[in-house]
C-alpha positions as YAML, in Angstrom:
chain: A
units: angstrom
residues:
- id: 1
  name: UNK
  ca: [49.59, 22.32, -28.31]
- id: 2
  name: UNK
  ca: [51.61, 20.48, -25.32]
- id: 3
  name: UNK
  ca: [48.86, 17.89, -25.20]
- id: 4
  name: UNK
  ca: [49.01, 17.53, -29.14]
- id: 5
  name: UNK
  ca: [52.73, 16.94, -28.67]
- id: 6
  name: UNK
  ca: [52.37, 14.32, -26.15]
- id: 7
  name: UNK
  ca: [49.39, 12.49, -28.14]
- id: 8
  name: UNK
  ca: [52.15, 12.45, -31.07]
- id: 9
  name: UNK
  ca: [54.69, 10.55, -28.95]
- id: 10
  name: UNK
  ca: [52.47, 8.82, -27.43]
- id: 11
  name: UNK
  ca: [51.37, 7.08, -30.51]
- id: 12
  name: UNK
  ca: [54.79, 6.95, -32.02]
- id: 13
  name: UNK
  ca: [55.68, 4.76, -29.29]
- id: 14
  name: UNK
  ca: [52.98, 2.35, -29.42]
- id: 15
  name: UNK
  ca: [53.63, 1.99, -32.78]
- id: 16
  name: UNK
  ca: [56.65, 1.13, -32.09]
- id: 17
  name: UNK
  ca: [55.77, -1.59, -29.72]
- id: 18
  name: UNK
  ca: [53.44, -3.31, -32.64]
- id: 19
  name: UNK
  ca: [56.67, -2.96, -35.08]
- id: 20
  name: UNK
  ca: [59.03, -4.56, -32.41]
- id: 21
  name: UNK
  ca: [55.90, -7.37, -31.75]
- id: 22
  name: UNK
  ca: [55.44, -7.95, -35.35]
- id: 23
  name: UNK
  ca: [59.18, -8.58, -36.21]
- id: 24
  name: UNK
  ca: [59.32, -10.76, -33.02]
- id: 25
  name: UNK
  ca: [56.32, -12.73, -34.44]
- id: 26
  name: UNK
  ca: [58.03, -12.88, -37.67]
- id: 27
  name: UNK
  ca: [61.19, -13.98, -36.81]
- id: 28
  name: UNK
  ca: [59.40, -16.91, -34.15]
- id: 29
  name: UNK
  ca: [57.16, -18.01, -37.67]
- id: 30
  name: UNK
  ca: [60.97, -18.30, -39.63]
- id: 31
  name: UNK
  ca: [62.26, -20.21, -36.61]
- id: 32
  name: UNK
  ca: [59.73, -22.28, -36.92]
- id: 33
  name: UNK
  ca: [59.29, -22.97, -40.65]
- id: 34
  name: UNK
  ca: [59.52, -26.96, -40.99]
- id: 35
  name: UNK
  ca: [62.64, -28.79, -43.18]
- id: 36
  name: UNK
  ca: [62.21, -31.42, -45.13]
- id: 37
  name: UNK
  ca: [63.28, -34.29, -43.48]
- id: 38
  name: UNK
  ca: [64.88, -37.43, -44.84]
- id: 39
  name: UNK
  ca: [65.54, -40.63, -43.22]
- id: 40
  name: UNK
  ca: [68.41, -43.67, -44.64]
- id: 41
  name: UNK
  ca: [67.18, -47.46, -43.94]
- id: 42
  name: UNK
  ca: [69.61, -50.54, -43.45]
- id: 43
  name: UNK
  ca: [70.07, -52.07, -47.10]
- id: 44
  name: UNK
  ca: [67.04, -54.65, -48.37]
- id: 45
  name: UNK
  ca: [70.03, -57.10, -49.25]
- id: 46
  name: UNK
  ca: [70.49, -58.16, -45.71]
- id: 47
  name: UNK
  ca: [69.67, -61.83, -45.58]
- id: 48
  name: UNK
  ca: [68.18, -63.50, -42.22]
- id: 49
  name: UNK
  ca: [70.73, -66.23, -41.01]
- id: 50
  name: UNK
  ca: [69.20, -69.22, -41.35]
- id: 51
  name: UNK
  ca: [70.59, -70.54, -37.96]
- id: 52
  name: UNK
  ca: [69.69, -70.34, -34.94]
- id: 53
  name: UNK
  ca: [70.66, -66.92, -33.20]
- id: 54
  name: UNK
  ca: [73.77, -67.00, -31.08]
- id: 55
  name: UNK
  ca: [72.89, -66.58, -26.98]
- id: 56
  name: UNK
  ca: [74.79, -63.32, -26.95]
- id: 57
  name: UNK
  ca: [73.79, -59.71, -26.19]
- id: 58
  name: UNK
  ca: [74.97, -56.85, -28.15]
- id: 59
  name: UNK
  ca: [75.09, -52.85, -27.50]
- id: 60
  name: UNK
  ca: [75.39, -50.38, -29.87]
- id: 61
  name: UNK
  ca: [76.84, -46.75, -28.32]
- id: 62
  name: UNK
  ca: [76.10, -43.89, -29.56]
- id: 63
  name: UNK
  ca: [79.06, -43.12, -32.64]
- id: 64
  name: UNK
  ca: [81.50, -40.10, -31.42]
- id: 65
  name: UNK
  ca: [81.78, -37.74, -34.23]
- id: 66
  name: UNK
  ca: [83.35, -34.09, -34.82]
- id: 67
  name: UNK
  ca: [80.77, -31.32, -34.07]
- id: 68
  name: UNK
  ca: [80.31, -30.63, -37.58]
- id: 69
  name: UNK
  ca: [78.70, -34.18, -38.08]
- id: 70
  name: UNK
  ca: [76.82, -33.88, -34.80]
- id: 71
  name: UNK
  ca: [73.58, -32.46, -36.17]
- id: 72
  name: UNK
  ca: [70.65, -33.58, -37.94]
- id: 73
  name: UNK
  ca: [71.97, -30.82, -41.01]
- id: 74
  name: UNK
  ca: [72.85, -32.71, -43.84]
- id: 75
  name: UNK
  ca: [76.49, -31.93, -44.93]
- id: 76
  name: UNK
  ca: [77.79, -30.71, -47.95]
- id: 77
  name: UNK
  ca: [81.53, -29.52, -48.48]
- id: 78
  name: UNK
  ca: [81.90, -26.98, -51.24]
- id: 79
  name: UNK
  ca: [86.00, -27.73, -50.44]
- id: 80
  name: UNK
  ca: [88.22, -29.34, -47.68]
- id: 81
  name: UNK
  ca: [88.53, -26.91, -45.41]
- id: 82
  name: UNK
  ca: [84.96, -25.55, -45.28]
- id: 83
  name: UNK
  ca: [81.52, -27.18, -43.82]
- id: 84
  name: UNK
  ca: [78.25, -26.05, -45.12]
- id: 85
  name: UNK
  ca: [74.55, -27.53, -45.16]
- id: 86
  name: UNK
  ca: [71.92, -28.37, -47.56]
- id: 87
  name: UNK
  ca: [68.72, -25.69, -47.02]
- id: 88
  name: UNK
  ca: [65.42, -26.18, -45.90]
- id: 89
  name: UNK
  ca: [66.58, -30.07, -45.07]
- id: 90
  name: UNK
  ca: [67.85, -32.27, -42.29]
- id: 91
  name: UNK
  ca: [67.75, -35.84, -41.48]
- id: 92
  name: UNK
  ca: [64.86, -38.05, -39.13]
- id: 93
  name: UNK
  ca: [68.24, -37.44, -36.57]
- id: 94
  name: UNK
  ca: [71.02, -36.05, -35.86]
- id: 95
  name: UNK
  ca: [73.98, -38.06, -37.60]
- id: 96
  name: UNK
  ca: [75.41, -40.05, -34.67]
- id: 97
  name: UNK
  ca: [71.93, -41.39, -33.82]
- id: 98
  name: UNK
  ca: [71.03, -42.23, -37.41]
- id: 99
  name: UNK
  ca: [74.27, -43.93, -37.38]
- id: 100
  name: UNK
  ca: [73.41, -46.21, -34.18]
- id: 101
  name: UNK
  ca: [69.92, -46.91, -35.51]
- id: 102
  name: UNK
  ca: [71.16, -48.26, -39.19]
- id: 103
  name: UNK
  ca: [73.80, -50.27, -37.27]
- id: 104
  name: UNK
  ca: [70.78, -51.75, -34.99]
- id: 105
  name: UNK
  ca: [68.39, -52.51, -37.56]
- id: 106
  name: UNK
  ca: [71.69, -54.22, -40.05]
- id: 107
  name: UNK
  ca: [72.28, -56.45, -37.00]
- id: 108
  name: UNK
  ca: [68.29, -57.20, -36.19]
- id: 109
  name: UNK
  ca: [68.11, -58.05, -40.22]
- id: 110
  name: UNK
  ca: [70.55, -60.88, -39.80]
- id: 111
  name: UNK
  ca: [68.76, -62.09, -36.77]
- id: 112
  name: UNK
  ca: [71.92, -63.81, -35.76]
- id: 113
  name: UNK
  ca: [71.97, -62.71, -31.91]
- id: 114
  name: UNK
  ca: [69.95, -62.88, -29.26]
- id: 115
  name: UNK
  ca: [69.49, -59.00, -28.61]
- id: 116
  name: UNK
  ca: [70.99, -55.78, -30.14]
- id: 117
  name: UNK
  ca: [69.39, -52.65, -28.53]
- id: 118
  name: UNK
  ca: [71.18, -49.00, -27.40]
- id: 119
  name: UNK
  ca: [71.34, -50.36, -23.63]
- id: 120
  name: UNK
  ca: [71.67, -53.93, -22.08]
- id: 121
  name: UNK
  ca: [68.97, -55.87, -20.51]
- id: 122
  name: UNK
  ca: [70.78, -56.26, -17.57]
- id: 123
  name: UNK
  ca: [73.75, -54.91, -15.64]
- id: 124
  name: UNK
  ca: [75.64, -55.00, -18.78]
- id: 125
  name: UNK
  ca: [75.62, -56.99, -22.45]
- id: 126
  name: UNK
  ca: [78.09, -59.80, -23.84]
- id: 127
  name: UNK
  ca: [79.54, -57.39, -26.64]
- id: 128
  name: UNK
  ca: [79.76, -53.33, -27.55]
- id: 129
  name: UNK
  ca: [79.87, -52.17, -30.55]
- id: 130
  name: UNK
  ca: [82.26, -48.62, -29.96]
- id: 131
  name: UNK
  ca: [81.87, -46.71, -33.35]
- id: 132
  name: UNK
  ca: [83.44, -43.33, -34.58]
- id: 133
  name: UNK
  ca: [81.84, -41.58, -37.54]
- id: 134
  name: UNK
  ca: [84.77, -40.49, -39.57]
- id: 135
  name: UNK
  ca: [82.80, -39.08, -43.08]
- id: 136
  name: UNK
  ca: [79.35, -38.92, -43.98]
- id: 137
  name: UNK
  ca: [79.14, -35.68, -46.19]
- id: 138
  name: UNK
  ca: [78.74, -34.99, -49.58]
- id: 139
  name: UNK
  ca: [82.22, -33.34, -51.62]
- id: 140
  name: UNK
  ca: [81.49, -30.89, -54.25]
- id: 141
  name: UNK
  ca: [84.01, -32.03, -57.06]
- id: 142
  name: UNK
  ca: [86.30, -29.23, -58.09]
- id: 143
  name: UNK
  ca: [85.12, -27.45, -61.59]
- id: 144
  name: UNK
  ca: [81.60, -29.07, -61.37]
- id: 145
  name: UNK
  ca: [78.01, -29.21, -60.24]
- id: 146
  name: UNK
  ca: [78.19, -32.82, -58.77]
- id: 147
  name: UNK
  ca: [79.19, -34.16, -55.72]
- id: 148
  name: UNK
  ca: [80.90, -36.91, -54.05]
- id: 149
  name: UNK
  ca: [79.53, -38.57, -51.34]
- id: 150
  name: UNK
  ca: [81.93, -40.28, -48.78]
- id: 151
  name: UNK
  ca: [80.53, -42.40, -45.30]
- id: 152
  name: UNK
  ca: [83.44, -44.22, -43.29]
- id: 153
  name: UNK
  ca: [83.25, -45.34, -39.76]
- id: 154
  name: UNK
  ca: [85.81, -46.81, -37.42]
- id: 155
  name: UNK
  ca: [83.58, -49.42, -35.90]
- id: 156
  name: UNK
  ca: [85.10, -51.48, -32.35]
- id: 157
  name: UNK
  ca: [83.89, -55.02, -30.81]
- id: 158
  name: UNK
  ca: [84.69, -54.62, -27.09]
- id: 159
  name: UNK
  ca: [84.47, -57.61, -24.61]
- id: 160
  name: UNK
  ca: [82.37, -56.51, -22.17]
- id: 161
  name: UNK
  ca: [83.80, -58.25, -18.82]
- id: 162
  name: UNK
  ca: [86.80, -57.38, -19.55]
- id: 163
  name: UNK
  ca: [86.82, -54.18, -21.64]
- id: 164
  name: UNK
  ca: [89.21, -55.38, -24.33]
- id: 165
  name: UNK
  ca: [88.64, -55.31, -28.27]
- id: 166
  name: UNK
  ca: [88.38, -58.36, -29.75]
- id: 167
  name: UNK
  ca: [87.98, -56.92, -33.25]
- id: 168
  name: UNK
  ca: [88.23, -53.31, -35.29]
- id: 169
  name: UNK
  ca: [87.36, -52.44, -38.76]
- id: 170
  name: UNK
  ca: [87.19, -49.44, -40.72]
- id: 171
  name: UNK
  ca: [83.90, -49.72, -43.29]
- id: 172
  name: UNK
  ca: [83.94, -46.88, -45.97]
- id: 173
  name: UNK
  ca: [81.54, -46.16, -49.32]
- id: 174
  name: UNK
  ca: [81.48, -43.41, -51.96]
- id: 175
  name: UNK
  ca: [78.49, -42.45, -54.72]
- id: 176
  name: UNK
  ca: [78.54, -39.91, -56.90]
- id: 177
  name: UNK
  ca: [75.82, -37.28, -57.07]
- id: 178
  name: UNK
  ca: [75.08, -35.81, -60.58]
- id: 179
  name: UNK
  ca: [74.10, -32.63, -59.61]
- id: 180
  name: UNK
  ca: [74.29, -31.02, -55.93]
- id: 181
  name: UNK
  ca: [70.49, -31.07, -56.12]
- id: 182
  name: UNK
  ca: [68.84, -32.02, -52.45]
- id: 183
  name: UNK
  ca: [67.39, -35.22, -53.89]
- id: 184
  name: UNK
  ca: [70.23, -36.40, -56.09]
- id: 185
  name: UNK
  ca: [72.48, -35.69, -53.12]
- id: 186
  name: UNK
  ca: [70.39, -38.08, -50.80]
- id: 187
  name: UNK
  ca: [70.19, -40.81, -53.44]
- id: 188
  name: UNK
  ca: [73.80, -40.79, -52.97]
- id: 189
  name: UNK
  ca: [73.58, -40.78, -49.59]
- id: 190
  name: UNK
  ca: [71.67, -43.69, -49.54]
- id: 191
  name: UNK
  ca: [73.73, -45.65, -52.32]
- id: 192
  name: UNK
  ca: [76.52, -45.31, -49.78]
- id: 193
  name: UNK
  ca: [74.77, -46.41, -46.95]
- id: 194
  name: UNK
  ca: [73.54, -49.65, -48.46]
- id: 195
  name: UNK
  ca: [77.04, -50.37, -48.80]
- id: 196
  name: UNK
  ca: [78.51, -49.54, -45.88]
- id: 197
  name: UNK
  ca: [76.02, -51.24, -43.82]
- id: 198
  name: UNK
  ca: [75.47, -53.89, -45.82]
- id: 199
  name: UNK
  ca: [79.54, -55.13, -45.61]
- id: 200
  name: UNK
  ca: [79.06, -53.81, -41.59]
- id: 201
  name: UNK
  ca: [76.23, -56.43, -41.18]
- id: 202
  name: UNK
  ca: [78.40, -59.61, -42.54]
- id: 203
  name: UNK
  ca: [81.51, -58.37, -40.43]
- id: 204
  name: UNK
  ca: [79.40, -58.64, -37.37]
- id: 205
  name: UNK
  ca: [78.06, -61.63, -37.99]
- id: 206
  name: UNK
  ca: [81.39, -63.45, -39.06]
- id: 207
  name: UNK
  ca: [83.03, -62.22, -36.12]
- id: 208
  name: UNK
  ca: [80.49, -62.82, -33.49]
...
């Protein structure tokens, strides 16, 4: 009878263990369930200058950005105070980085400058470009299933020898979204961003 008892607990606790390793396997498999992932591209309507480029090297830092932008999630506001995500999606990168590479490949379509990369050649490059992401989510309009989209940054040209800024400019685009479906949403997303980047390429090139 003792020995029965034991047996009993015995197996009641190795079934336990299997339990405990299944729902540990399960939740790992969740973890790991891949998003859909989208990626923005500078704007086709970039023309090449037909000059020849100017002898001057230019950096582009990583954008500064509240902690709510800094994440690959793809943000949608459902009102002003409150930050949510799309599901099951995220961007190539996290926003800040996404930022820095459209604003490198705008600059590389002009072909204006010598180099543009994320770190100078040498000890240090002619130019910075110091940029703060201000927007770049998607509003839900009050009352309805569609959606706003809004991208703004603060961009900076900073001297390099001697640290000061020789230019600022804030560059901001809207689209609407009909719906607050994922791929309506990034349509937006990417209606803005030819925009943005698109008037961001001809500021840098007029003022450098």
């Amino acid at each position: 009878m003792i020995a029965s008892i034991h047996l009993r607990k015995t197996l009641a606790v190795m079934a336990m263990a299997l339990l405990s390793g299944c729902a540990a396997i399960s939740a790992v498999s969740d973890a790991a369930t891949p998003l859909d992932v989208f990626e923005l591209r500078a704007p086709d309507s970039i023309a090449a200058t037909s000059a020849r480029p100017r002898a001057i090297d230019v950096i582009v830092e990583i954008p500064t950005t509240s902690g709510a932008l800094a994440t690959d999630r793809i943000m949608i506001r459902p009102n002003a105070l409150q930050a949510q995500y799309l599901p099951e999606v995220r961007w190539s990168e996290p926003t800040p980085v996404m930022v820095q590479t459209l604003m490198l490949r705008s600059i590389e379509a002009m072909g204006a400058v010598r180099y543009v990369g994320r770190k100078p050649l040498g000890v240090s490059g002619d130019f910075a470009l110091v940029t703060e992401v201000i927007d770049f989510q998607a509003d839900v309009v009050p009352g309805t299933d569609t959606a706003n989209v809004q991208i703004t940054l603060l961009v900076r040209v900073v001297r390099e020898r001697d640290a000061s800024i020789v230019a600022s400019r804030r560059f901001t685009a809207s689209a609407l979204s009909p719906t607050t479906e994922t791929l309506a949403v990034i349509d937006a997303f990417s209606a803005a961003s030819d925009q943005v980047f698109a008037d961001f390429a001809a500021w840098v090139g007029s003022t450098l």
